[in-house]
py3Dmol code that shows the C-alpha trace and the ligand (Angstrom):
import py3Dmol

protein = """\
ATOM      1  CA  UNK A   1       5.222  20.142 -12.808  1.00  0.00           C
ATOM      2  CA  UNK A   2       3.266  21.884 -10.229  1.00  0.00           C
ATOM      3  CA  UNK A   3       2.293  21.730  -6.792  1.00  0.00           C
ATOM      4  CA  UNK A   4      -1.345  22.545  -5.684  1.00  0.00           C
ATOM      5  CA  UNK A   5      -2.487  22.706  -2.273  1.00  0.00           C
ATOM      6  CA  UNK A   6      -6.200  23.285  -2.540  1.00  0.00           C
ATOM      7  CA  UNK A   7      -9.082  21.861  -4.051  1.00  0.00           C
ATOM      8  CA  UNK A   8     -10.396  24.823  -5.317  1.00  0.00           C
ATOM      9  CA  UNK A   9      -6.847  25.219  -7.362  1.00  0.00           C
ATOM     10  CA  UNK A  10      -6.750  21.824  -8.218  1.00  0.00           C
ATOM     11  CA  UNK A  11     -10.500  21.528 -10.147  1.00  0.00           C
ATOM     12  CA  UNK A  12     -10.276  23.589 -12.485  1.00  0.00           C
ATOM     13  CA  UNK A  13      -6.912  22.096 -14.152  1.00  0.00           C
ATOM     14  CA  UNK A  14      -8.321  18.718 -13.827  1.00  0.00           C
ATOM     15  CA  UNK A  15     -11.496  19.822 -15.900  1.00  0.00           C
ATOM     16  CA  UNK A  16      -9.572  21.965 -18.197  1.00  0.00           C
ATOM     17  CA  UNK A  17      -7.707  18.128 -18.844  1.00  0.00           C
ATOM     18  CA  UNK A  18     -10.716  17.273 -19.627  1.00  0.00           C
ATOM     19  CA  UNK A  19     -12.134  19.806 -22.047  1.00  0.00           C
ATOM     20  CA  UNK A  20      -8.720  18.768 -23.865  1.00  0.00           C
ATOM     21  CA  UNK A  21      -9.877  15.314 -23.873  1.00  0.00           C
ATOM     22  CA  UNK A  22      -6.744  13.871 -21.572  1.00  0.00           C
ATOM     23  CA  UNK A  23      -6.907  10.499 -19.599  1.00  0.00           C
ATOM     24  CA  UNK A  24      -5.509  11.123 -15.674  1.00  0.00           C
ATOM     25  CA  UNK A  25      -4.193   8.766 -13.287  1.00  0.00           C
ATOM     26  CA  UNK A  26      -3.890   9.031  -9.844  1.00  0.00           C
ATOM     27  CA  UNK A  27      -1.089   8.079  -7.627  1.00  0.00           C
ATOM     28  CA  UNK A  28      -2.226   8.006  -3.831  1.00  0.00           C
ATOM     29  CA  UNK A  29       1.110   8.681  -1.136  1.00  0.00           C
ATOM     30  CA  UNK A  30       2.351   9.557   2.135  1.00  0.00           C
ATOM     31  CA  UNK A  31       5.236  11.105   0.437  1.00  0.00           C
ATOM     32  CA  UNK A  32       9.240  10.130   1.199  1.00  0.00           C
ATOM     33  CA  UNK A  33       8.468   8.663  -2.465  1.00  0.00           C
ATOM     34  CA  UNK A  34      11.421   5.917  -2.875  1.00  0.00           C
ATOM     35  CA  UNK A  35      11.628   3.881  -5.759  1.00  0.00           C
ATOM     36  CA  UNK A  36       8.494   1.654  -5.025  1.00  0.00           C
ATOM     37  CA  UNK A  37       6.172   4.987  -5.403  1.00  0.00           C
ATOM     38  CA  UNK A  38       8.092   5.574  -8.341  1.00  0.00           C
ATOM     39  CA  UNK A  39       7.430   2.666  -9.915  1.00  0.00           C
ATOM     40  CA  UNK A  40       3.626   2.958  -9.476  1.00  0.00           C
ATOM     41  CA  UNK A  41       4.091   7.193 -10.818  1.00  0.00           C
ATOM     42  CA  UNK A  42       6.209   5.689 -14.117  1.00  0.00           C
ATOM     43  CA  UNK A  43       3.391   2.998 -14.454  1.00  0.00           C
ATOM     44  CA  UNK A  44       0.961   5.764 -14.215  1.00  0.00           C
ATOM     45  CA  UNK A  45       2.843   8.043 -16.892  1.00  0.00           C
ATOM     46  CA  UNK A  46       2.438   5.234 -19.337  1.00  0.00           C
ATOM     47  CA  UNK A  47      -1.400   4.489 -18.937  1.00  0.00           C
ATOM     48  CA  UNK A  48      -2.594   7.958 -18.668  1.00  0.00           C
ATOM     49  CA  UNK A  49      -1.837  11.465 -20.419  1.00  0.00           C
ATOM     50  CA  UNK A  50      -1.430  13.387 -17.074  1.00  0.00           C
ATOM     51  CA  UNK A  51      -0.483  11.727 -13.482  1.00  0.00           C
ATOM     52  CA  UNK A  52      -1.118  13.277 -10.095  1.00  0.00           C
ATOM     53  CA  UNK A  53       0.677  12.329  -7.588  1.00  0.00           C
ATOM     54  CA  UNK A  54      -0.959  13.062  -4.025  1.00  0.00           C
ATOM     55  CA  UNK A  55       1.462  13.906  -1.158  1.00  0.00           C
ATOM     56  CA  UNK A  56      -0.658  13.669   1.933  1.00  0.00           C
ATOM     57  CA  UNK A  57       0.343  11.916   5.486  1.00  0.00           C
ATOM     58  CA  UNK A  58      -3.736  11.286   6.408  1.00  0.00           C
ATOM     59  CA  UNK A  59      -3.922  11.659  10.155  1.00  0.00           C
ATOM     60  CA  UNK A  60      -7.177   9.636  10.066  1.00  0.00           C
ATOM     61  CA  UNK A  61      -5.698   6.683   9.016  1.00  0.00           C
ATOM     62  CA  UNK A  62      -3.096   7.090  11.828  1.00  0.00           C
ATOM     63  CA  UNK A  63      -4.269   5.123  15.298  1.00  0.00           C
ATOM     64  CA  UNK A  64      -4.046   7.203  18.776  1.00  0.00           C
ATOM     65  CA  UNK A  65      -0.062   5.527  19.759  1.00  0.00           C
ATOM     66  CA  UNK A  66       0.785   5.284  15.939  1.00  0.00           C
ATOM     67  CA  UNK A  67       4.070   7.389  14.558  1.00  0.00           C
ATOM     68  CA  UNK A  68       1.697  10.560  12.673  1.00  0.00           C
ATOM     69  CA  UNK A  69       3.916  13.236  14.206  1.00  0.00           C
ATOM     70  CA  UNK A  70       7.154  11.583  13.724  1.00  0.00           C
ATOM     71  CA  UNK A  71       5.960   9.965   9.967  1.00  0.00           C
ATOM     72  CA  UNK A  72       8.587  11.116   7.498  1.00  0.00           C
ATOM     73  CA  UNK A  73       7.897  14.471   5.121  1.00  0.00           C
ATOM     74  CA  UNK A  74      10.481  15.929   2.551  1.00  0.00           C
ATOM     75  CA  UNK A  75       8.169  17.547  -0.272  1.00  0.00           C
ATOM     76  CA  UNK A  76      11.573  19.358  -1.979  1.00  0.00           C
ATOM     77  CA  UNK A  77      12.943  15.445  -2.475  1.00  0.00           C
ATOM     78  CA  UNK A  78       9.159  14.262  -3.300  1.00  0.00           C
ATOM     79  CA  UNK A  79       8.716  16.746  -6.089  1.00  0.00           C
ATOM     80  CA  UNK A  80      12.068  16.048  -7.454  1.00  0.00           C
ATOM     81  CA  UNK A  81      11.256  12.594  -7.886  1.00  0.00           C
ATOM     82  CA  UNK A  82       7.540  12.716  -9.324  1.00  0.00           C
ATOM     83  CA  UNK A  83       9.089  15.477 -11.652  1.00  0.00           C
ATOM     84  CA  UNK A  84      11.827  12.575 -12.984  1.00  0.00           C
ATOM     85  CA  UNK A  85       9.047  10.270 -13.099  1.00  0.00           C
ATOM     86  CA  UNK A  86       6.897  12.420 -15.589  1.00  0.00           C
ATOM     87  CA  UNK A  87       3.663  13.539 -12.961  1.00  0.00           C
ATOM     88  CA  UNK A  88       2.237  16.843 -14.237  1.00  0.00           C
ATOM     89  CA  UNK A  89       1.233  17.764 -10.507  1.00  0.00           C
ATOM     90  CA  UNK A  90       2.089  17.341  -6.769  1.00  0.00           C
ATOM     91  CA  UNK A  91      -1.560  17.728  -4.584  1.00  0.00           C
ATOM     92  CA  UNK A  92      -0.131  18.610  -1.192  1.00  0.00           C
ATOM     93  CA  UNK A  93      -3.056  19.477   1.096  1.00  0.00           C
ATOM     94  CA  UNK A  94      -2.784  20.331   4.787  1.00  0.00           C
ATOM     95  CA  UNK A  95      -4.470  18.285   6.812  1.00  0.00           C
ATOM     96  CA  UNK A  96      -7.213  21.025   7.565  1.00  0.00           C
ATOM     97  CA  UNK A  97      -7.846  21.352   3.799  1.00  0.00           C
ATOM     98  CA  UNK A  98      -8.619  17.289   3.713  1.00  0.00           C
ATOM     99  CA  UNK A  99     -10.977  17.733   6.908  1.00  0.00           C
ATOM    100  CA  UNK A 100     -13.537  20.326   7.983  1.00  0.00           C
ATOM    101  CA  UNK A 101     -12.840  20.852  11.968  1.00  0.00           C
ATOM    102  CA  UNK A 102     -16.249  19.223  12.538  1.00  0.00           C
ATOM    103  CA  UNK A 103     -16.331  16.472   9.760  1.00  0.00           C
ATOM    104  CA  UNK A 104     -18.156  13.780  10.232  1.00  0.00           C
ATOM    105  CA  UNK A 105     -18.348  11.423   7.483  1.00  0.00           C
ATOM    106  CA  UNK A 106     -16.561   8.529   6.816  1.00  0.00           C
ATOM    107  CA  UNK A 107     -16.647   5.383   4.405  1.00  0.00           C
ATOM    108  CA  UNK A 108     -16.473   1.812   5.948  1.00  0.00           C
ATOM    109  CA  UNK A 109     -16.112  -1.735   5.229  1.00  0.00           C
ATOM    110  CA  UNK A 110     -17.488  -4.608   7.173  1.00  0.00           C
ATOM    111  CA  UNK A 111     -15.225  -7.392   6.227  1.00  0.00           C
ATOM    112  CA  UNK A 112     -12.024  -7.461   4.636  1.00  0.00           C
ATOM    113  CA  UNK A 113     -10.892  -4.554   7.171  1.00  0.00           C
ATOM    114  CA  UNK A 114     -10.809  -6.973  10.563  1.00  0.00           C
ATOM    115  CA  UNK A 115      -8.446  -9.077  10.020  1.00  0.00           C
ATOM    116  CA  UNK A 116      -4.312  -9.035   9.371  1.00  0.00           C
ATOM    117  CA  UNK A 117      -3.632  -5.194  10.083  1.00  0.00           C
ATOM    118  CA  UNK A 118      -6.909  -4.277  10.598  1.00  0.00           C
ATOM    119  CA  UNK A 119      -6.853  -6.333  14.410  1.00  0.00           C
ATOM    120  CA  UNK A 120      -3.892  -3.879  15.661  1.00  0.00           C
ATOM    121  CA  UNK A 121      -4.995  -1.111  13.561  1.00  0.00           C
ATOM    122  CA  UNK A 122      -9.001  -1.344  14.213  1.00  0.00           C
ATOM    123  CA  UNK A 123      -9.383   2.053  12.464  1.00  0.00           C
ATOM    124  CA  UNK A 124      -6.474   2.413   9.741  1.00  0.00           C
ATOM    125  CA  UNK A 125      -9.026   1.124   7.015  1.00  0.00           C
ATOM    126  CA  UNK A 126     -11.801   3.560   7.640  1.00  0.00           C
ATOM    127  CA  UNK A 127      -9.399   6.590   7.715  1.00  0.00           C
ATOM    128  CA  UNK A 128      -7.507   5.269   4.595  1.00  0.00           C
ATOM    129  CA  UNK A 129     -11.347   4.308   2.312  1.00  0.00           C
ATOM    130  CA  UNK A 130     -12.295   8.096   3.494  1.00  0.00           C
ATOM    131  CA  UNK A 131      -9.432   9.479   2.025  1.00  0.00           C
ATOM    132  CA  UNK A 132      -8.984   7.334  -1.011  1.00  0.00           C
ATOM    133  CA  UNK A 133     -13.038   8.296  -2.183  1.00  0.00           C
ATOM    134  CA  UNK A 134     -12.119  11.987  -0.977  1.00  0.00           C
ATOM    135  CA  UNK A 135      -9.001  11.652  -3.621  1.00  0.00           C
ATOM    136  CA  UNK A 136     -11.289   9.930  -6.338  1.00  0.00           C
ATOM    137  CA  UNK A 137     -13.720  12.672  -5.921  1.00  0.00           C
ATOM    138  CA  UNK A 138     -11.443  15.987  -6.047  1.00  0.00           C
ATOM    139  CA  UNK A 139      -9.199  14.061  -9.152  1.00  0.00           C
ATOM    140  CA  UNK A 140     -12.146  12.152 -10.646  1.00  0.00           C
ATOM    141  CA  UNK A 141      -9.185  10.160 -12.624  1.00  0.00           C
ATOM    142  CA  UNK A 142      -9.974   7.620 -14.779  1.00  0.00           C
ATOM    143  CA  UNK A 143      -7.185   5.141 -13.298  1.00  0.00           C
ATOM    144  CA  UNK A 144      -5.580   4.526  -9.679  1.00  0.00           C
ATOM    145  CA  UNK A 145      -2.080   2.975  -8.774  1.00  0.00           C
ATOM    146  CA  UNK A 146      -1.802   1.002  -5.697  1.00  0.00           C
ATOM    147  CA  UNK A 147       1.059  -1.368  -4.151  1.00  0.00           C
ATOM    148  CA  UNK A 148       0.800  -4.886  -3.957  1.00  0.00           C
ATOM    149  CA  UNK A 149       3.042  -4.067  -1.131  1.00  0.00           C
ATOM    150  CA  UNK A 150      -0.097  -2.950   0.874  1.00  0.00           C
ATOM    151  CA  UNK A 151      -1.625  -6.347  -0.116  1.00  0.00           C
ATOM    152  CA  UNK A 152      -4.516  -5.874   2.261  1.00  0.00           C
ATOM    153  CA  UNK A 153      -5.505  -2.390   1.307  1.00  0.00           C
ATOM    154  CA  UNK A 154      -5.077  -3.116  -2.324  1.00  0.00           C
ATOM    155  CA  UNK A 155      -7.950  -5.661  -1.750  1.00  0.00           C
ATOM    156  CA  UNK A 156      -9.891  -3.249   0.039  1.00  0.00           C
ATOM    157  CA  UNK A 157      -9.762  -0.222  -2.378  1.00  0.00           C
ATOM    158  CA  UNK A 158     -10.235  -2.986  -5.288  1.00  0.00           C
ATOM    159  CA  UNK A 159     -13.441  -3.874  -3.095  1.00  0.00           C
ATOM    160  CA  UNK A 160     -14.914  -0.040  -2.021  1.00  0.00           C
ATOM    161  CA  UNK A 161     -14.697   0.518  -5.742  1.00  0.00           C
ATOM    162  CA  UNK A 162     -16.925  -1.809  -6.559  1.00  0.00           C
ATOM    163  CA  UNK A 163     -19.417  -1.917  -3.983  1.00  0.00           C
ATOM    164  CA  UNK A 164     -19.677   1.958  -4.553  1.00  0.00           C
ATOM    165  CA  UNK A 165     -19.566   2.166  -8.189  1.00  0.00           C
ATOM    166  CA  UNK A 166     -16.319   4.683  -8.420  1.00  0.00           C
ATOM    167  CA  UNK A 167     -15.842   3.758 -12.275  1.00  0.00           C
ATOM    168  CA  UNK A 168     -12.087   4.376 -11.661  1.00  0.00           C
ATOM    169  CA  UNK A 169      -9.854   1.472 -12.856  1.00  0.00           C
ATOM    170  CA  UNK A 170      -7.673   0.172  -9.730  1.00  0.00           C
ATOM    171  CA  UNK A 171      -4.166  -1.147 -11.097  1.00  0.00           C
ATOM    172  CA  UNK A 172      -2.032  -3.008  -8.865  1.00  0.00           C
ATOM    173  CA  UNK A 173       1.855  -2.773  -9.024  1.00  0.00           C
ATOM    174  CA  UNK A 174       4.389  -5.525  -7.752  1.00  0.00           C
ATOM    175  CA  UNK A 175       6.500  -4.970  -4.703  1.00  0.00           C
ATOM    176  CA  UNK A 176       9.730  -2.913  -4.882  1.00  0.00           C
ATOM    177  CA  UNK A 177      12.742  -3.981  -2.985  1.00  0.00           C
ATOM    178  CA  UNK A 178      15.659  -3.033  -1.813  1.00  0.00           C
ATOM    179  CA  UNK A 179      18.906  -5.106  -3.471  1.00  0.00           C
ATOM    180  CA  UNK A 180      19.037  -7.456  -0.429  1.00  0.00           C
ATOM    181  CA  UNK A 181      15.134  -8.339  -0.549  1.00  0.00           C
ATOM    182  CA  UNK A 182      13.574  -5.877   2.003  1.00  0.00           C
ATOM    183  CA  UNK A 183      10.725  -4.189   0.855  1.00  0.00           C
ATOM    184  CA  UNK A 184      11.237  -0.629   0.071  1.00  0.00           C
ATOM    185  CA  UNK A 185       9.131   1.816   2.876  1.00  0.00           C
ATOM    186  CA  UNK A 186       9.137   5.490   4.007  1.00  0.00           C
ATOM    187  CA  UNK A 187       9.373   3.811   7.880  1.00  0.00           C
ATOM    188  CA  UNK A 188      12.349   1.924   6.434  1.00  0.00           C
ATOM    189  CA  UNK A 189      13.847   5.490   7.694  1.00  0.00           C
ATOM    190  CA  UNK A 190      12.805   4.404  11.313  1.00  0.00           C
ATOM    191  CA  UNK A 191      15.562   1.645  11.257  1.00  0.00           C
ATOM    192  CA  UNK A 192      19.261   1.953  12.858  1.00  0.00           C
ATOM    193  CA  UNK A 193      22.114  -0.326  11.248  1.00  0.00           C
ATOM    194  CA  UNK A 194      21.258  -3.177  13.129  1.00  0.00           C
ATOM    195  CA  UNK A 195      17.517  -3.253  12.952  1.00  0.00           C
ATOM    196  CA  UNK A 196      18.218  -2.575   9.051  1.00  0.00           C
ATOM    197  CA  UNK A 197      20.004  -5.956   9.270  1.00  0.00           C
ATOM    198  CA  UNK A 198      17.261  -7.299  11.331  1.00  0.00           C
ATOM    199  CA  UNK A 199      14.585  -6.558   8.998  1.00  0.00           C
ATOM    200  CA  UNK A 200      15.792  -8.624   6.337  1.00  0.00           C
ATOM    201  CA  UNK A 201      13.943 -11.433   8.627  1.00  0.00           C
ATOM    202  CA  UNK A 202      11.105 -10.901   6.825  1.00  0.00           C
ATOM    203  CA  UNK A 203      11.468 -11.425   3.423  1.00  0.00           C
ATOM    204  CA  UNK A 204      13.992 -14.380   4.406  1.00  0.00           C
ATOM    205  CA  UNK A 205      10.934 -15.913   6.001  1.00  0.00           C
ATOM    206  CA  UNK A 206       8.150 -15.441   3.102  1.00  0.00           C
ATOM    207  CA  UNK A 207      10.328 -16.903   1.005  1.00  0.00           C
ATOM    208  CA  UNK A 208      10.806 -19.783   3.103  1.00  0.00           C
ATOM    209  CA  UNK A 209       7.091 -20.036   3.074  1.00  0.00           C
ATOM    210  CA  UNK A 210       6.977 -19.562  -0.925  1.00  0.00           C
ATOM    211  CA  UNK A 211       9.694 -22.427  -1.652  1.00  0.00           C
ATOM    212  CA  UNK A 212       7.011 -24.749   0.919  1.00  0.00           C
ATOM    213  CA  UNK A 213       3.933 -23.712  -1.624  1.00  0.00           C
ATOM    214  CA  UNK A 214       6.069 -23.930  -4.712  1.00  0.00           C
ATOM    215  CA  UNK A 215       7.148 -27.536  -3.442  1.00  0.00           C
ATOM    216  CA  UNK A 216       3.617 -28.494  -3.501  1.00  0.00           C
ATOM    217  CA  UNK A 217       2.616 -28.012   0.398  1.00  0.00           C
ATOM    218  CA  UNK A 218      -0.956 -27.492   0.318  1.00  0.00           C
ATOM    219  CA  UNK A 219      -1.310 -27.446   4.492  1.00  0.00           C
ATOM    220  CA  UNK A 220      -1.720 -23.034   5.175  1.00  0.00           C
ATOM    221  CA  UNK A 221      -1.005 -24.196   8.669  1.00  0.00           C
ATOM    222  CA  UNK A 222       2.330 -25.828   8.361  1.00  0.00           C
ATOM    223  CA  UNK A 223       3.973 -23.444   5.782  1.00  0.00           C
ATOM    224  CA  UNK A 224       2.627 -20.091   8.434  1.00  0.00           C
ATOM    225  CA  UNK A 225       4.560 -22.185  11.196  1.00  0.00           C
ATOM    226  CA  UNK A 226       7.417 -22.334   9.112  1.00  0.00           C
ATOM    227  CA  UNK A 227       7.537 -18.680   8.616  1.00  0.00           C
ATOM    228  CA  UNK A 228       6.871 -17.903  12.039  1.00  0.00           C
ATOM    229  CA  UNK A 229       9.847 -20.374  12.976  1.00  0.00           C
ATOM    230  CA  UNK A 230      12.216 -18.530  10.988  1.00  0.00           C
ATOM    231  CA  UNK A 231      11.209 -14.834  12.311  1.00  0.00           C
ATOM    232  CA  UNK A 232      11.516 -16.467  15.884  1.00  0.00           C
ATOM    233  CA  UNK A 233      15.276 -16.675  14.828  1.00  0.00           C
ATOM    234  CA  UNK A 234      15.626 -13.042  14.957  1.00  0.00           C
ATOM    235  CA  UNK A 235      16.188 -11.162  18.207  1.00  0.00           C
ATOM    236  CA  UNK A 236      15.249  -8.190  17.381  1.00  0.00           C
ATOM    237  CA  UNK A 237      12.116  -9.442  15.424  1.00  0.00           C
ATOM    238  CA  UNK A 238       8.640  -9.071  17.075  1.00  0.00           C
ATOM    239  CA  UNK A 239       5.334 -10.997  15.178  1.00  0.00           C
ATOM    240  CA  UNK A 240       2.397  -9.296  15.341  1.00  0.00           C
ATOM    241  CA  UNK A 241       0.637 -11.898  12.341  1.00  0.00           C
ATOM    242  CA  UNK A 242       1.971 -14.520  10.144  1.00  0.00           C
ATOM    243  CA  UNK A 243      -1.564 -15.693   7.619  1.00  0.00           C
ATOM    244  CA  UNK A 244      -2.227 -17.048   4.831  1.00  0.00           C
ATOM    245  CA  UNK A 245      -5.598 -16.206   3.053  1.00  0.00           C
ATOM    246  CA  UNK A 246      -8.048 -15.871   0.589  1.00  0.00           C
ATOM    247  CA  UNK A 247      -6.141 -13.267  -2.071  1.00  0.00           C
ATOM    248  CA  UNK A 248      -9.765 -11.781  -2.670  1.00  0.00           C
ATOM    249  CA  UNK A 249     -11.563 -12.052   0.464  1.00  0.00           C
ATOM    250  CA  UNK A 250      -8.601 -12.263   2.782  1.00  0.00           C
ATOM    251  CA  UNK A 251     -10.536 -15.015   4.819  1.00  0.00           C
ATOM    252  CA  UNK A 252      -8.058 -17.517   6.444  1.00  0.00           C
ATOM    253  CA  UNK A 253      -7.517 -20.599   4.625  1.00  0.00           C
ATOM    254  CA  UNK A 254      -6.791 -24.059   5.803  1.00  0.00           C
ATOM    255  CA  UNK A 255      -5.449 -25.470   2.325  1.00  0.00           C
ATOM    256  CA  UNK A 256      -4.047 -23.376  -0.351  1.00  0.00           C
ATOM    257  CA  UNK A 257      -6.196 -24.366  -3.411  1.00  0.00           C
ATOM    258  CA  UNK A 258      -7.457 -21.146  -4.822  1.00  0.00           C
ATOM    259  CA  UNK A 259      -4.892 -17.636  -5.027  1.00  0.00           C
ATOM    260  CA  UNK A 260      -3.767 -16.751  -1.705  1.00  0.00           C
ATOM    261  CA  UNK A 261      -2.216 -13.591   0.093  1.00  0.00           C
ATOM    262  CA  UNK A 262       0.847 -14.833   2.487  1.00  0.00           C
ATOM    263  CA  UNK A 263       1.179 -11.703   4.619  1.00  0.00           C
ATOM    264  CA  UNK A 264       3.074 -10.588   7.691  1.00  0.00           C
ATOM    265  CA  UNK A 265       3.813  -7.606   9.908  1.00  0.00           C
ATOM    266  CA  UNK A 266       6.137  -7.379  12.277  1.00  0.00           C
ATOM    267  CA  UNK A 267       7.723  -5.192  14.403  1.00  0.00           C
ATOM    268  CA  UNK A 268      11.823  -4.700  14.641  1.00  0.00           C
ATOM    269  CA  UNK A 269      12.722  -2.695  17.635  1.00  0.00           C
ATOM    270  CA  UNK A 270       9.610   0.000  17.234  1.00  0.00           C
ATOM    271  CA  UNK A 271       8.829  -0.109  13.647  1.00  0.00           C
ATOM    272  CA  UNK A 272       6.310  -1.871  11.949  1.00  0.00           C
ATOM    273  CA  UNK A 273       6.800  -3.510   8.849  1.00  0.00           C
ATOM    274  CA  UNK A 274       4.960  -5.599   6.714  1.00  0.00           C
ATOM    275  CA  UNK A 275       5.895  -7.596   3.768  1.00  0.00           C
ATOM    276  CA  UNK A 276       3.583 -10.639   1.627  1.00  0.00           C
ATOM    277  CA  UNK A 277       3.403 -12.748  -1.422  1.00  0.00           C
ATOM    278  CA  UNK A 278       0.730 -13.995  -3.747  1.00  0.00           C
ATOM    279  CA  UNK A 279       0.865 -17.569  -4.812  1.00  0.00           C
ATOM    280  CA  UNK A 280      -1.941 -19.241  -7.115  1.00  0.00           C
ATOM    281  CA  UNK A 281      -1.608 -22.860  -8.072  1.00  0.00           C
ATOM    282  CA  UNK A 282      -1.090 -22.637 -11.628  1.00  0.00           C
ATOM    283  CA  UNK A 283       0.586 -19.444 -11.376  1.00  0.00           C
ATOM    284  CA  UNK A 284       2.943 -20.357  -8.616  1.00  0.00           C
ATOM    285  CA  UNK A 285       4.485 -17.589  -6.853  1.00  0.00           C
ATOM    286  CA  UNK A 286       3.999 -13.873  -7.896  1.00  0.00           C
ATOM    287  CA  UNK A 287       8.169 -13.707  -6.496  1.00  0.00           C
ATOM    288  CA  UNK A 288       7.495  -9.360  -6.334  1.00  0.00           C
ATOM    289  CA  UNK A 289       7.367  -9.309 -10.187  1.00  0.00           C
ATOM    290  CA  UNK A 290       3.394  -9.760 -11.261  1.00  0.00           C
ATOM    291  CA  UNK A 291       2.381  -8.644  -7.702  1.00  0.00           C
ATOM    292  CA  UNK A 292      -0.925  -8.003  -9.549  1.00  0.00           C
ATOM    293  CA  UNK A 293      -4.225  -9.585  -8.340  1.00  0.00           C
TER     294      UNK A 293
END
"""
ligand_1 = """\
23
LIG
P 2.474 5.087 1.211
O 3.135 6.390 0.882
O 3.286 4.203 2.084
O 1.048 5.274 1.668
O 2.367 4.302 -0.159
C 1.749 4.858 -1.285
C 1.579 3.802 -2.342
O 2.855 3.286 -2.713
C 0.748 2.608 -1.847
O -0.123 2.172 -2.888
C 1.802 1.582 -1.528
O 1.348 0.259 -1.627
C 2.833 1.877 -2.598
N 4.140 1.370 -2.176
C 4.792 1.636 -1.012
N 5.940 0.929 -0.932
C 6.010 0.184 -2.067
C 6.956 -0.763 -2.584
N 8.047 -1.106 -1.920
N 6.695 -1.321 -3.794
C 5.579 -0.990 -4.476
N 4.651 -0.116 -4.057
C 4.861 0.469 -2.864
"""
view = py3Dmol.view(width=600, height=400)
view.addModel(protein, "pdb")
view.setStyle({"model": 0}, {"cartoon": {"style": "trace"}})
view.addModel(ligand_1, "xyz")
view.setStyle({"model": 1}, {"stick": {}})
view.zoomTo()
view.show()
């Protein structure tokens, strides 16, 4: 497995895949790969002939207060595990070889992008579309692997693909957790003992909420008031949103009768986590192990 730092490196071993006639897949990451990256790499492995993995912590993506500086990094660890997982290559840029000192283009979205994160993180989405279609562009791969744990930028990426005609297959991957429910995370590392314990809150909660829909409530209202009841139980627990909407356009609903998104974020202590579920009517809950929408 290798590890390229430049674009002008990585090109010509992606076209030289190509001359060969070899499908790639692309893995987007922050890097501090745990088992939920994993799991999108191994997925990757088995759609496509060659995988890259990219190891980049975007600082456009990253708001003025957020943690960019402090944001976890071990690329010896990262390589070791995209090596077990069967990548053929690590692209590990520095930030000035992602972004000319006086760049000045960006990609957008109008909706989709306001709401749930996007109202305490007004400019995550922009930073994280520009970097995506910057990745599409060097890697050109044919497919891309994305968490349904990022529920919200899943949706997004799903939709900038399409309104810009990328061609690039976006696969979705269920939600990775730790034994006692919490969603796996690089900020996981944030967490001391007790905020560890803490954070189970939130997955405790959703599932509250996902035993309301599978019961038959239909009222969004009543089952977000249940979840933001239980995370009120926790000290240590801090709400910044509790919503249920639209899984496609991530519009708020006020009954659950087509596929929704249930997602939260919350802060325990300092650190920001979020966590969701899917649930369609028919399909019931997605319980972390379709996590595809
Ligand atoms: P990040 O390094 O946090 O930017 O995440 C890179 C990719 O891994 C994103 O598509 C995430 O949604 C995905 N991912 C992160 N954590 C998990 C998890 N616990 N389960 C599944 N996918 C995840």
């Amino acid at each position: 497995m290798q590890i390229i730092k430049t674009v002008k490196e990585l090109r010509p071993i992606i076209q030289g895949w190509r001359r060969e006639g070899l499908s790639v897949g692309l893995v987007p990451t922050m890097g501090y790969l745990h088992a939920g990256h994993k799991s999108l790499i191994v997925k990757a492995v088995s759609e496509n002939d060659r995988v890259v993995v990219s190891d980049f912590v975007n600082p456009t993506q990253f708001g003025a207060n957020e943690d960019l500086s402090t944001y976890p990094r071990d690329l010896e660890r990262d390589a070791a595990v995209c090596e077990e997982a069967g990548a053929a290559l690590i692209f590990h840029p520095e930030p000035e070889e992602m972004y000319f000192p006086d760049n000045c283009t960006f990609v957008d979205m109008d909706s989709l992008t306001k709401g749930l994160c996007g109202k305490t993180r007004p400019t995550h989405f922009r930073g994280v579309c520009t970097v995506v279609s910057k990745l599409f562009h060097i890697v050109t791969p044919d497919r891309a692997y994305f968490g349904q744990k990022d529920a919200q930028q899943l949706a997004v990426i799903r939709r900038m693909v399409r309104d810009l005609n990328f061609g690039i297959s976006i696969v979705g991957c269920p939600i990775v957790r730790e034994p006692d429910g919490l969603a796996m995370s690089s900020r996981n590392a944030y967490l001391n003992a007790e905020e560890r314990k803490a954070a189970l809150i939130l997955h405790k909660s959703l599932a509250i909420g996902e035993k309301m829909l599978g019961d038959g409530e239909r009222d969004a209202a009543k089952v977000r008031e249940a979840i933001e009841k239980s995370l009120g139980t926790e000290p240590l627990a801090k709400v910044d949103y509790v919503e249920l909407v639209d899984a496609e356009t991530l519009e708020p609903v006020g009954r659950v009768e087509r596929p929704i998104l249930a997602a939260l974020a919350v802060y325990i202590g300092k650190t920001r986590l979020i966590d969701n579920f899917t649930f369609a009517e028919n399909a019931g809950c997605d319980k972390g192990e379709t996590g595809c929408i």
